[in-house]
mmCIF file of the N, C-alpha and C atoms, coordinates in Angstrom:
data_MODEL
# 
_entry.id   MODEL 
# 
loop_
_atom_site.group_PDB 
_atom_site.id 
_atom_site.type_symbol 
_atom_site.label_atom_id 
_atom_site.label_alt_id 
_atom_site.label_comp_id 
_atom_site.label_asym_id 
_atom_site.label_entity_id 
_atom_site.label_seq_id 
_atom_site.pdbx_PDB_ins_code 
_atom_site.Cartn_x 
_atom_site.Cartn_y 
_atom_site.Cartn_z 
_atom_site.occupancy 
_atom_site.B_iso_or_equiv 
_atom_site.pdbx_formal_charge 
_atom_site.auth_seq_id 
_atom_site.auth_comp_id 
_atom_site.auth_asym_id 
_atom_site.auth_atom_id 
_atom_site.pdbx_PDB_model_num 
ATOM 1   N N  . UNK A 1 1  ? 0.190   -18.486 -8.829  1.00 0.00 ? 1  UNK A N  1 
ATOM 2   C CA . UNK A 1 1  ? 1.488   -18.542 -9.472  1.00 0.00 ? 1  UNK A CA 1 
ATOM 3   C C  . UNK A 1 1  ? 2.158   -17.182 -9.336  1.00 0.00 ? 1  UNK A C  1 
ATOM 4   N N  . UNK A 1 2  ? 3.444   -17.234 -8.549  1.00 0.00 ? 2  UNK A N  1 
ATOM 5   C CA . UNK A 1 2  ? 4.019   -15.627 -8.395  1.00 0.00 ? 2  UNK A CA 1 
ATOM 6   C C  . UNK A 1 2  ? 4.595   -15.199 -9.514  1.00 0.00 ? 2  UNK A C  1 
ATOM 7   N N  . UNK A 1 3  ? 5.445   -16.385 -10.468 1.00 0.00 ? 3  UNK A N  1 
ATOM 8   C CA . UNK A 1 3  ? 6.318   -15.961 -11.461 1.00 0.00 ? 3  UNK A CA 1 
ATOM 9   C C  . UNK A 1 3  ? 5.917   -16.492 -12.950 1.00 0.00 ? 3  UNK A C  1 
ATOM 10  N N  . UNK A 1 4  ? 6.294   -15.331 -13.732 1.00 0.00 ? 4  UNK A N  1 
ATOM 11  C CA . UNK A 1 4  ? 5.407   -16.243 -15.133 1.00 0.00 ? 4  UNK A CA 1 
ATOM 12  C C  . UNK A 1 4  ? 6.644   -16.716 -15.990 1.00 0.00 ? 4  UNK A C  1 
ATOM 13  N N  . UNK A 1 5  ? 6.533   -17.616 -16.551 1.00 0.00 ? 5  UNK A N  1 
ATOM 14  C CA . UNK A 1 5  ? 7.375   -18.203 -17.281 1.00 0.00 ? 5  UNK A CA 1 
ATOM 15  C C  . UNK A 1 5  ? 8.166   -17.640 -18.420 1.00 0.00 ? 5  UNK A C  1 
ATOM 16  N N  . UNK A 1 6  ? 9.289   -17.980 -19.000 1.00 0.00 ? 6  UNK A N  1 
ATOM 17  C CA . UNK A 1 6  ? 10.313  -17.392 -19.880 1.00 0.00 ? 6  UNK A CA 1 
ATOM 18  C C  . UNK A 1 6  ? 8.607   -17.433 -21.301 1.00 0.00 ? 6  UNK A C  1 
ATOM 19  N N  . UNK A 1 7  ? 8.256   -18.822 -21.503 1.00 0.00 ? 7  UNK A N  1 
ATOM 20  C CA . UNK A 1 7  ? 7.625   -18.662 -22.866 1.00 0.00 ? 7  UNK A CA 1 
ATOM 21  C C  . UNK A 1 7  ? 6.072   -19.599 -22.470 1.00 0.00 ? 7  UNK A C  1 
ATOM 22  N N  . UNK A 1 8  ? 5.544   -18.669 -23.086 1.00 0.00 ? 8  UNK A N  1 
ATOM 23  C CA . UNK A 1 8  ? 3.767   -19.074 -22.944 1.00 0.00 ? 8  UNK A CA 1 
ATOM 24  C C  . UNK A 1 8  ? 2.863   -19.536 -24.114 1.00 0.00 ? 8  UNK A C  1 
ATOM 25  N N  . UNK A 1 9  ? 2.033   -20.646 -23.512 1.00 0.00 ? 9  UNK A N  1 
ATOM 26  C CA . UNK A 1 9  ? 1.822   -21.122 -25.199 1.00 0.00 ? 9  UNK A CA 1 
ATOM 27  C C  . UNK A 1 9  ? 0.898   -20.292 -25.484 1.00 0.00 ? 9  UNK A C  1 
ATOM 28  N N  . UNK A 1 10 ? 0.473   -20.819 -27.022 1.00 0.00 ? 10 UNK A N  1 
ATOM 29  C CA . UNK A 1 10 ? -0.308  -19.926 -27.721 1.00 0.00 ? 10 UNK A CA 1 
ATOM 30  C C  . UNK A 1 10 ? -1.978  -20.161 -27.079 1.00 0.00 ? 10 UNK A C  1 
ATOM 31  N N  . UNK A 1 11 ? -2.121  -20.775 -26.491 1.00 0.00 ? 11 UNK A N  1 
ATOM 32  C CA . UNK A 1 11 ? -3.520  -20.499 -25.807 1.00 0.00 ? 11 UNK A CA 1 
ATOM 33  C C  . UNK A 1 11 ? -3.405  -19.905 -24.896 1.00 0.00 ? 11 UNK A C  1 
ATOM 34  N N  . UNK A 1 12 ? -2.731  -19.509 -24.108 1.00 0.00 ? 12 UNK A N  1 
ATOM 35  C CA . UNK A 1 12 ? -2.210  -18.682 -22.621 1.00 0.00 ? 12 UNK A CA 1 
ATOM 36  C C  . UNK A 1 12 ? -2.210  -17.630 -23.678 1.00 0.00 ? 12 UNK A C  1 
ATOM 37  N N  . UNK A 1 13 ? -1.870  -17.088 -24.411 1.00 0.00 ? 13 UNK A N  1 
ATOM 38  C CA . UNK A 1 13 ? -1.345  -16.077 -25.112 1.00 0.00 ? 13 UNK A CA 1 
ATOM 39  C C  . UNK A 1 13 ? -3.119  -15.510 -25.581 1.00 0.00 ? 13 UNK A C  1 
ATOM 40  N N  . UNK A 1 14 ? -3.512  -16.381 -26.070 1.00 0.00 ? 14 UNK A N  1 
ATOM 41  C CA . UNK A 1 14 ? -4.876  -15.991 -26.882 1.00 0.00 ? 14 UNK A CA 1 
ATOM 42  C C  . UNK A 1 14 ? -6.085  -15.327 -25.704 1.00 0.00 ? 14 UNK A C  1 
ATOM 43  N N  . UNK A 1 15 ? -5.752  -16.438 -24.084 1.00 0.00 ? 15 UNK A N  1 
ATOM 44  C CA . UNK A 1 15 ? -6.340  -16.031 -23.249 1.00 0.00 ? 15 UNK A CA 1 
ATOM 45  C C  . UNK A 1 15 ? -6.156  -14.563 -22.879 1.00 0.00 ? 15 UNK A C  1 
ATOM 46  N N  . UNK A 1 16 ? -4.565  -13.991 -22.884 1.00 0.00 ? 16 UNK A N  1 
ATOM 47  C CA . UNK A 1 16 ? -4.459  -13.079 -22.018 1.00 0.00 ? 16 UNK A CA 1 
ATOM 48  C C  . UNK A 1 16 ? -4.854  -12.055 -22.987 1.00 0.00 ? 16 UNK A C  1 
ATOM 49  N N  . UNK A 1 17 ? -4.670  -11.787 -24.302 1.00 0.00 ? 17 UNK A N  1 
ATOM 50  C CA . UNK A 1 17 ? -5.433  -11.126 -25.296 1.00 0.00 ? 17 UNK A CA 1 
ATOM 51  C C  . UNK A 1 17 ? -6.909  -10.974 -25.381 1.00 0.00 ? 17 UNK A C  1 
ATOM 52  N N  . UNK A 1 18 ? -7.554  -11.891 -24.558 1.00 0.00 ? 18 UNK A N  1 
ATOM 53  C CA . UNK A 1 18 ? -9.121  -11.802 -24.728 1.00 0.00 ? 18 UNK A CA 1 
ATOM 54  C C  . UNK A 1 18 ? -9.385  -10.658 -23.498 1.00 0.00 ? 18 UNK A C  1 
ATOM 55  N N  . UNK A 1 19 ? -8.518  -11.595 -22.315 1.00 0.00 ? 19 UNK A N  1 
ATOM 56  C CA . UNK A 1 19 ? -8.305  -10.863 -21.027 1.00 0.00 ? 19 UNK A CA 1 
ATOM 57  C C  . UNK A 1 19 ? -8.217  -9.446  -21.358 1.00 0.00 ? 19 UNK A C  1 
ATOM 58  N N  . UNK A 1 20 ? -7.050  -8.880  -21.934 1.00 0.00 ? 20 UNK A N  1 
ATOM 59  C CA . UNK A 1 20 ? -6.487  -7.558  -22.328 1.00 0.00 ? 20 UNK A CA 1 
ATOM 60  C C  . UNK A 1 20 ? -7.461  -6.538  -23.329 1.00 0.00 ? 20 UNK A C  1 
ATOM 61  N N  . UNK A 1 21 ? -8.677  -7.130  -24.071 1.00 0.00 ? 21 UNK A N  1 
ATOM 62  C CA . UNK A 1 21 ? -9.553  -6.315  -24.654 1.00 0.00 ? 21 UNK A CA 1 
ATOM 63  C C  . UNK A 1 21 ? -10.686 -6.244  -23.748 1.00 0.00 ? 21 UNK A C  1 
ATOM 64  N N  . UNK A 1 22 ? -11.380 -7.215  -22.301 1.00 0.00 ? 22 UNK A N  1 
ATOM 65  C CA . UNK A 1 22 ? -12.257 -7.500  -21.773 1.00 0.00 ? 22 UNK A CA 1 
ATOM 66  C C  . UNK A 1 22 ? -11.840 -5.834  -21.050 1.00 0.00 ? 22 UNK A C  1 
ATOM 67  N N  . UNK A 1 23 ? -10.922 -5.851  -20.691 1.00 0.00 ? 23 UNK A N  1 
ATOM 68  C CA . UNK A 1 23 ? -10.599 -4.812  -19.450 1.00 0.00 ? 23 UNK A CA 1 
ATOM 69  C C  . UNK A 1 23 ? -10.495 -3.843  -20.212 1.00 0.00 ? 23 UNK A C  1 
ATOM 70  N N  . UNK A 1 24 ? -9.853  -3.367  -21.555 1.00 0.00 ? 24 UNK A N  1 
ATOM 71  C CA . UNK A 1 24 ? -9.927  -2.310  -22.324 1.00 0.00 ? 24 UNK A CA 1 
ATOM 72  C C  . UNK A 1 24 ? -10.995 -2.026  -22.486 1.00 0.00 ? 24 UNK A C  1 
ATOM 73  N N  . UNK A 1 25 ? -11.865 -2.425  -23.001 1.00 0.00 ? 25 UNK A N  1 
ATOM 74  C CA . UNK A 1 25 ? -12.872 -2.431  -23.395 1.00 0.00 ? 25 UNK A CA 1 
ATOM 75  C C  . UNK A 1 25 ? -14.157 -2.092  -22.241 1.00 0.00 ? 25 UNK A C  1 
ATOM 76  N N  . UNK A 1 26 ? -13.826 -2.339  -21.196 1.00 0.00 ? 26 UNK A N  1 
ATOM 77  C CA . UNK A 1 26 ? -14.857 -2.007  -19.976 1.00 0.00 ? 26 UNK A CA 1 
ATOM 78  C C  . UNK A 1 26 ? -13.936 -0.923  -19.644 1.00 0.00 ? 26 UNK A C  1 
ATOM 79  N N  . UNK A 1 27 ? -13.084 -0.397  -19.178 1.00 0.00 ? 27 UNK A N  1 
ATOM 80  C CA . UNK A 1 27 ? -12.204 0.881   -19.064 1.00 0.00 ? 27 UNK A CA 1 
ATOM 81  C C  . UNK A 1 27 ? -13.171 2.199   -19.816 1.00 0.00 ? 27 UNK A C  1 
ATOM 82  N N  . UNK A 1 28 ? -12.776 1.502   -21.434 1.00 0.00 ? 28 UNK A N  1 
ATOM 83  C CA . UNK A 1 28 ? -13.190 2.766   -22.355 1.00 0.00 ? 28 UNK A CA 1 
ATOM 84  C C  . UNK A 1 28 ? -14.886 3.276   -22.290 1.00 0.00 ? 28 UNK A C  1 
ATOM 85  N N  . UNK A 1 29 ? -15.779 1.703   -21.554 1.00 0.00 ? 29 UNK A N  1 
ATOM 86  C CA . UNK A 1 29 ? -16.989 2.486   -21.859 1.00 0.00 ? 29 UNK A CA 1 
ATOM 87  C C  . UNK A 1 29 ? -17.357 3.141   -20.824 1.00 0.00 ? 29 UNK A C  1 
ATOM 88  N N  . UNK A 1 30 ? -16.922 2.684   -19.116 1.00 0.00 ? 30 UNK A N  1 
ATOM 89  C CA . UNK A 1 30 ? -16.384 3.609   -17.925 1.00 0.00 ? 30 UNK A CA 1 
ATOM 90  C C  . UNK A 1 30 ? -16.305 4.919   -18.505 1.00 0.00 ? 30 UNK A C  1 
ATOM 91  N N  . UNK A 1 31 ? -15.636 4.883   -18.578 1.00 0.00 ? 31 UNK A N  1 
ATOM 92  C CA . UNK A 1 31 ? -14.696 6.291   -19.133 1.00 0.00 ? 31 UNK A CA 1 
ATOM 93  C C  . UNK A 1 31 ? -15.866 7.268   -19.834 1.00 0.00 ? 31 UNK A C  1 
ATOM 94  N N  . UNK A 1 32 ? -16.313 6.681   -20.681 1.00 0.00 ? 32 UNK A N  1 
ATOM 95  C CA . UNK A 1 32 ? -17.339 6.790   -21.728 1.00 0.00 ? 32 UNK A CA 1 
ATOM 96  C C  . UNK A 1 32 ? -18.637 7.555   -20.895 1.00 0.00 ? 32 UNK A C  1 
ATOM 97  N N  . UNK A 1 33 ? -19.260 6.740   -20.317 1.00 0.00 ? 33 UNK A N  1 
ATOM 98  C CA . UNK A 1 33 ? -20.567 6.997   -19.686 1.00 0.00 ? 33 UNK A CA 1 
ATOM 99  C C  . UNK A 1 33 ? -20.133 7.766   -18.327 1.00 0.00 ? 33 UNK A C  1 
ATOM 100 N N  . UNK A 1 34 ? -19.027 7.929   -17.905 1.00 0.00 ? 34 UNK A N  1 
ATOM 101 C CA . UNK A 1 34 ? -18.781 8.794   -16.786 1.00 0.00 ? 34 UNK A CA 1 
ATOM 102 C C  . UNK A 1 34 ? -18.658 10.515  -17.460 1.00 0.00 ? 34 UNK A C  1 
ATOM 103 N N  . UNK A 1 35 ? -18.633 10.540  -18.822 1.00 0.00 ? 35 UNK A N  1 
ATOM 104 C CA . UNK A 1 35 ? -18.517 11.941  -19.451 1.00 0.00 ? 35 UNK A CA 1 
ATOM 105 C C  . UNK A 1 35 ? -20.212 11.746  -19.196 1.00 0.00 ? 35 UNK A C  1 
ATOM 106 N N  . UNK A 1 36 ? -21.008 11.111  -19.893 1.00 0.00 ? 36 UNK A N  1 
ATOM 107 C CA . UNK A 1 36 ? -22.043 11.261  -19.671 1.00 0.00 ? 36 UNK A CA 1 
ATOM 108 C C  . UNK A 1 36 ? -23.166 11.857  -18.936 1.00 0.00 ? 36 UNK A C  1 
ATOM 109 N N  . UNK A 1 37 ? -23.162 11.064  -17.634 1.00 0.00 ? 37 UNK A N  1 
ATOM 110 C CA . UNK A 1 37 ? -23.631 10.964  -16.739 1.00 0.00 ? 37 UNK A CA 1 
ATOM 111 C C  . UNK A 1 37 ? -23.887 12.476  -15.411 1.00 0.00 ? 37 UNK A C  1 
ATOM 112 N N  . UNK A 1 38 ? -25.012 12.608  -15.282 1.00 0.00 ? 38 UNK A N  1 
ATOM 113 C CA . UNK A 1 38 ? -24.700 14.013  -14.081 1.00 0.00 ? 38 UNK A CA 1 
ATOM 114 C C  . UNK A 1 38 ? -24.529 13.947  -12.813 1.00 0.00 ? 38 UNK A C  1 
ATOM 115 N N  . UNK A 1 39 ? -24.829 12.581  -12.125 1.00 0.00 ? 39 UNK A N  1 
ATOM 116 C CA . UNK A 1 39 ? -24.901 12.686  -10.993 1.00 0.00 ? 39 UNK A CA 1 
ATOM 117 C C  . UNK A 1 39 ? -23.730 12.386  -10.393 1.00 0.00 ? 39 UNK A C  1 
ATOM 118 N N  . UNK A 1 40 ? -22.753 13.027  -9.765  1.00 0.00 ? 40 UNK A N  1 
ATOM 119 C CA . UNK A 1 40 ? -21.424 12.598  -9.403  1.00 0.00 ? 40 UNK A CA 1 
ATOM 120 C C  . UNK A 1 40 ? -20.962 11.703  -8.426  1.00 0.00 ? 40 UNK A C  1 
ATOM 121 N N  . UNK A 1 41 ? -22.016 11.140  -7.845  1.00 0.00 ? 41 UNK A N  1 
ATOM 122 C CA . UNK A 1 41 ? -21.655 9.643   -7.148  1.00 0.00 ? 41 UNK A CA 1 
ATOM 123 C C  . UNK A 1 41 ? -21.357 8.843   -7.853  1.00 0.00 ? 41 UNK A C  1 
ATOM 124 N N  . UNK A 1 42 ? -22.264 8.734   -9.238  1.00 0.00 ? 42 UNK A N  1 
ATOM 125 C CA . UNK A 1 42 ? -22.482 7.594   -10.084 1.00 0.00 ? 42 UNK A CA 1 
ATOM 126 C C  . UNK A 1 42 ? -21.073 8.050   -11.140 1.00 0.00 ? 42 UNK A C  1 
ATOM 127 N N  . UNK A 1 43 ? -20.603 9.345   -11.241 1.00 0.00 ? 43 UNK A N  1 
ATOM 128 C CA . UNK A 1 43 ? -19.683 9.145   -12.110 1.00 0.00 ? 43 UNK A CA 1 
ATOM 129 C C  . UNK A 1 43 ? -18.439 9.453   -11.354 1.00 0.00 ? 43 UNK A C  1 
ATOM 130 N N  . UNK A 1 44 ? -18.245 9.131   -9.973  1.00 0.00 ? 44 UNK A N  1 
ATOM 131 C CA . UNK A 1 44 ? -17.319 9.086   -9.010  1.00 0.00 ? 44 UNK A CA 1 
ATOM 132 C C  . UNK A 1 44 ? -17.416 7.367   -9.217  1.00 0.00 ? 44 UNK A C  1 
ATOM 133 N N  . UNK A 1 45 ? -18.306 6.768   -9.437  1.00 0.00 ? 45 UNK A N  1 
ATOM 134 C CA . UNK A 1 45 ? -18.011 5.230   -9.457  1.00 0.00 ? 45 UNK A CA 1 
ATOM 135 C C  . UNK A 1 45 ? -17.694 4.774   -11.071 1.00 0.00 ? 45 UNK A C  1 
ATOM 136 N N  . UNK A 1 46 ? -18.386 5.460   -11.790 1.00 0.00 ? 46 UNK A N  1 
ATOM 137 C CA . UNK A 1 46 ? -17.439 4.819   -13.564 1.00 0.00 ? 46 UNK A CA 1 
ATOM 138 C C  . UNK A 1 46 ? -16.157 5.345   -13.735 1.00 0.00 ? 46 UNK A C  1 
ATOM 139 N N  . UNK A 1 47 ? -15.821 6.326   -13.077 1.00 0.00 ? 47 UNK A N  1 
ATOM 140 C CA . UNK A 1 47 ? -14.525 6.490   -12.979 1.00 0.00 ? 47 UNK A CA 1 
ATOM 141 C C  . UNK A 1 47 ? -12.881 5.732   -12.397 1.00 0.00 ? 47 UNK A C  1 
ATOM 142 N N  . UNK A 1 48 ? -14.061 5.113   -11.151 1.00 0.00 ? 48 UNK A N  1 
ATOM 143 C CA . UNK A 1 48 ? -13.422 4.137   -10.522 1.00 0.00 ? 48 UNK A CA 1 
ATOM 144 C C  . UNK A 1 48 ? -13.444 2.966   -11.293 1.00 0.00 ? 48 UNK A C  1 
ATOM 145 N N  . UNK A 1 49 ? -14.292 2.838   -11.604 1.00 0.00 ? 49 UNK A N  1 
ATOM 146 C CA . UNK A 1 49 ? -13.954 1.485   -12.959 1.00 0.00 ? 49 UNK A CA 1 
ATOM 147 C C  . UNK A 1 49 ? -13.304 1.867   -13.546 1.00 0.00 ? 49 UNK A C  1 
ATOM 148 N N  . UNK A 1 50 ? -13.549 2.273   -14.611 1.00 0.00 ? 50 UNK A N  1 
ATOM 149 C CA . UNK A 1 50 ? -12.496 2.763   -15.635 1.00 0.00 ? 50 UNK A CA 1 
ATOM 150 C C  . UNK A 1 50 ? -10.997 2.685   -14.980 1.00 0.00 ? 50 UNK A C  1 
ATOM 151 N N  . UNK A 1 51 ? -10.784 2.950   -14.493 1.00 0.00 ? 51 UNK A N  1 
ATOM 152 C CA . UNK A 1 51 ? -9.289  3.318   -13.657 1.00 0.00 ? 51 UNK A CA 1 
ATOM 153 C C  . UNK A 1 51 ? -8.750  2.068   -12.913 1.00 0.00 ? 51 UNK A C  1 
ATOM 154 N N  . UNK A 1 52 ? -9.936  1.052   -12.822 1.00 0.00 ? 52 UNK A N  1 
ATOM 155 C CA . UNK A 1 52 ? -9.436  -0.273  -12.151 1.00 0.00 ? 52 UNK A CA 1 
ATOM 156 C C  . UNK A 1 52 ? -9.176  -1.483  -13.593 1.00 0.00 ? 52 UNK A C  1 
ATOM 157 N N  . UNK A 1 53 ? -10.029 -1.405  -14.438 1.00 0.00 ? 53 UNK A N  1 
ATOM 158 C CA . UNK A 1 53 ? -9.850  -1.861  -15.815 1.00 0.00 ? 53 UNK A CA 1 
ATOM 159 C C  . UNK A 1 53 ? -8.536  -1.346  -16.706 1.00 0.00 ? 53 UNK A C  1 
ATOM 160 N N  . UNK A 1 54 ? -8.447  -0.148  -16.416 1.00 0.00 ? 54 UNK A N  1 
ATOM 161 C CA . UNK A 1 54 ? -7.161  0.221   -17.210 1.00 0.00 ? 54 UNK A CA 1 
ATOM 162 C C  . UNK A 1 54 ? -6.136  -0.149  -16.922 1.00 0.00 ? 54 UNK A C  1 
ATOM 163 N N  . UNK A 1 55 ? -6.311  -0.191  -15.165 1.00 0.00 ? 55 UNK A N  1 
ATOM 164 C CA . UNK A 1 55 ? -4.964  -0.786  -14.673 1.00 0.00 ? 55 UNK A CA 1 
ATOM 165 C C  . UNK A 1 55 ? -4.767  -2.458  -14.701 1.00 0.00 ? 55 UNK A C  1 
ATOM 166 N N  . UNK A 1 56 ? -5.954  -3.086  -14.521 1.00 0.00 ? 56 UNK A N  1 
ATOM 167 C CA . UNK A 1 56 ? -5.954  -4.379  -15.147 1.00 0.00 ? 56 UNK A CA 1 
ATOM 168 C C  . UNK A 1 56 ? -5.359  -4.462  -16.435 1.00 0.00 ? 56 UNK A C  1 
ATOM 169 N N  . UNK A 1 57 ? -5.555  -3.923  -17.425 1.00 0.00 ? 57 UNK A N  1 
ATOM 170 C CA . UNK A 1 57 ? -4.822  -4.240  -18.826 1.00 0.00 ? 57 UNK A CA 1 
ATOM 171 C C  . UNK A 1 57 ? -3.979  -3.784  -18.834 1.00 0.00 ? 57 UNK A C  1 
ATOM 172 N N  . UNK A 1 58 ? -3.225  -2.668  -18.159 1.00 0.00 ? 58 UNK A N  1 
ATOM 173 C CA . UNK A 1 58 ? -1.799  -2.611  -17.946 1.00 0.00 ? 58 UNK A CA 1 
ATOM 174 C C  . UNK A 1 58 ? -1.052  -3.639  -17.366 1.00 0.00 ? 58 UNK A C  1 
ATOM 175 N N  . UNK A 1 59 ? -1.626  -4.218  -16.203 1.00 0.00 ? 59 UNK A N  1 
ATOM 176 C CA . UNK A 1 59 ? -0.857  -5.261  -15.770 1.00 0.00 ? 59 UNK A CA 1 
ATOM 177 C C  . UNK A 1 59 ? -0.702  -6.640  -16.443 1.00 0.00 ? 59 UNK A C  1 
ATOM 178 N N  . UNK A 1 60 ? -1.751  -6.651  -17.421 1.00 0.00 ? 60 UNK A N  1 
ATOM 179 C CA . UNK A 1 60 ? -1.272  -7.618  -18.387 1.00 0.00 ? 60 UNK A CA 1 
ATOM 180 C C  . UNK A 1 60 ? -0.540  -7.622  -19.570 1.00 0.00 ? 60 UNK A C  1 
ATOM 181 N N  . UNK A 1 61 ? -0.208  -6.257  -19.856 1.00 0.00 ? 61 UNK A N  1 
ATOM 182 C CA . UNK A 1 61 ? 0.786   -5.932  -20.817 1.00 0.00 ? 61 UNK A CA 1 
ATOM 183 C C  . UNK A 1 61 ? 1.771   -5.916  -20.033 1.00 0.00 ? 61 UNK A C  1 
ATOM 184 N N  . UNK A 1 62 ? 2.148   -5.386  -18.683 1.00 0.00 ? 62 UNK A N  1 
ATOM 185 C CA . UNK A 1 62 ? 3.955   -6.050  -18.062 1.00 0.00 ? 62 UNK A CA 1 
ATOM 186 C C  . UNK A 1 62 ? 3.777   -7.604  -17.773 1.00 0.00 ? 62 UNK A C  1 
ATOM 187 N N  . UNK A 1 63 ? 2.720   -8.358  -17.616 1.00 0.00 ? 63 UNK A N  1 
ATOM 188 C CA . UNK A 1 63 ? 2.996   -9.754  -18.104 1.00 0.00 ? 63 UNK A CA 1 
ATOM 189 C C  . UNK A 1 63 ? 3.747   -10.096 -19.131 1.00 0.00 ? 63 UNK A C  1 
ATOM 190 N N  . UNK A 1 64 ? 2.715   -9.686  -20.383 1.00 0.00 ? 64 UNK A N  1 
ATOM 191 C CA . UNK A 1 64 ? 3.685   -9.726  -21.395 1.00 0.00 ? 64 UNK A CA 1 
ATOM 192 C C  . UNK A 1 64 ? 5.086   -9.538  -22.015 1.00 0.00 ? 64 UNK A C  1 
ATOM 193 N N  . UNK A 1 65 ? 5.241   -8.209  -21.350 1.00 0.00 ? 65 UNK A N  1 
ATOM 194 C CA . UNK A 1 65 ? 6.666   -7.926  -21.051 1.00 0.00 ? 65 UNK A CA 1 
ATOM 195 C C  . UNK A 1 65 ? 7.559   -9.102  -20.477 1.00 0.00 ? 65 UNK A C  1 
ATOM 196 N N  . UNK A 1 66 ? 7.261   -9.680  -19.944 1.00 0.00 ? 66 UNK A N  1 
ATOM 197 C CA . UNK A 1 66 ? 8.258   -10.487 -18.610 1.00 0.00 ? 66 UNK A CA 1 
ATOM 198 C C  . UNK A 1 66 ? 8.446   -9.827  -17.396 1.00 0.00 ? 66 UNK A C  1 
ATOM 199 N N  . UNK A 1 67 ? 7.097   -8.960  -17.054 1.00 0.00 ? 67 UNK A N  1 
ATOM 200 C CA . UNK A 1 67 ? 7.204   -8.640  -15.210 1.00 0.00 ? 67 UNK A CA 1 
ATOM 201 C C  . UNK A 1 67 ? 8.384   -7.211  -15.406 1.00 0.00 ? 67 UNK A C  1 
ATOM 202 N N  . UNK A 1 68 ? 8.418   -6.763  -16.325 1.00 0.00 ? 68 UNK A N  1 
ATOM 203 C CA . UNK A 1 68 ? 9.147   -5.893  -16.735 1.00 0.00 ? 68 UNK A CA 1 
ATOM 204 C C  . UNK A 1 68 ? 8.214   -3.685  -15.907 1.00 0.00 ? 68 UNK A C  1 
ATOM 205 N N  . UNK A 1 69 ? 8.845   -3.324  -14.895 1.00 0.00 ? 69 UNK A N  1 
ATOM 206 C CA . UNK A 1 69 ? 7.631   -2.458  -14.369 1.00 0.00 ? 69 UNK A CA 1 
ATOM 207 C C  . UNK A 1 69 ? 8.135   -1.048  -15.075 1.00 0.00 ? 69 UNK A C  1 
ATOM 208 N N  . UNK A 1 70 ? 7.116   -0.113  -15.576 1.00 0.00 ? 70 UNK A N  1 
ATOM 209 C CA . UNK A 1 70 ? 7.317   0.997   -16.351 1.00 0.00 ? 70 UNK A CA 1 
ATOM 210 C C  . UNK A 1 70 ? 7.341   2.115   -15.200 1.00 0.00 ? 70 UNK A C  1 
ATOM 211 N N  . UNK A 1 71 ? 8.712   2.810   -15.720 1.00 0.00 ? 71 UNK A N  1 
ATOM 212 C CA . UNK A 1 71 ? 8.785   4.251   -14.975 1.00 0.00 ? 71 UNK A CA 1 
ATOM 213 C C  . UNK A 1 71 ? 7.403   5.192   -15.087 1.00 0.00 ? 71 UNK A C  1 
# 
């Protein structure tokens, strides 16, 4: 589906909210265990998560928006 609709029901809504903490939530512990961690391959790769999750839940907050893209 390229375009999302003017209004979304409340289960689309509940989904993309589960969606939107799944990816927060794997972002922050990325993030998390890459302070951790010493070996810098391995925190050259939680970083890369983190940074692919964050941007996942960004892109579901300009869903929410209405496809709306932030300066």
């Amino acid at each position: 589906m390229n375009t999302v609709p003017n209004i979304i029901s409340t289960k689309d809504l509940s989904y993309l909210e589960d969606m939107f903490n799944w990816h927060f939530n794997a972002s922050k512990k990325a993030h998390h265990f890459s302070e951790e961690v010493q070996d810098e391959e391995i925190k050259k790769a939680l970083v890369d998560a983190a940074l692919m999750h964050a941007n996942a839940a960004r892109e579901i907050v300009n869903i929410l928006k209405g496809g709306q893209n932030e300066s």
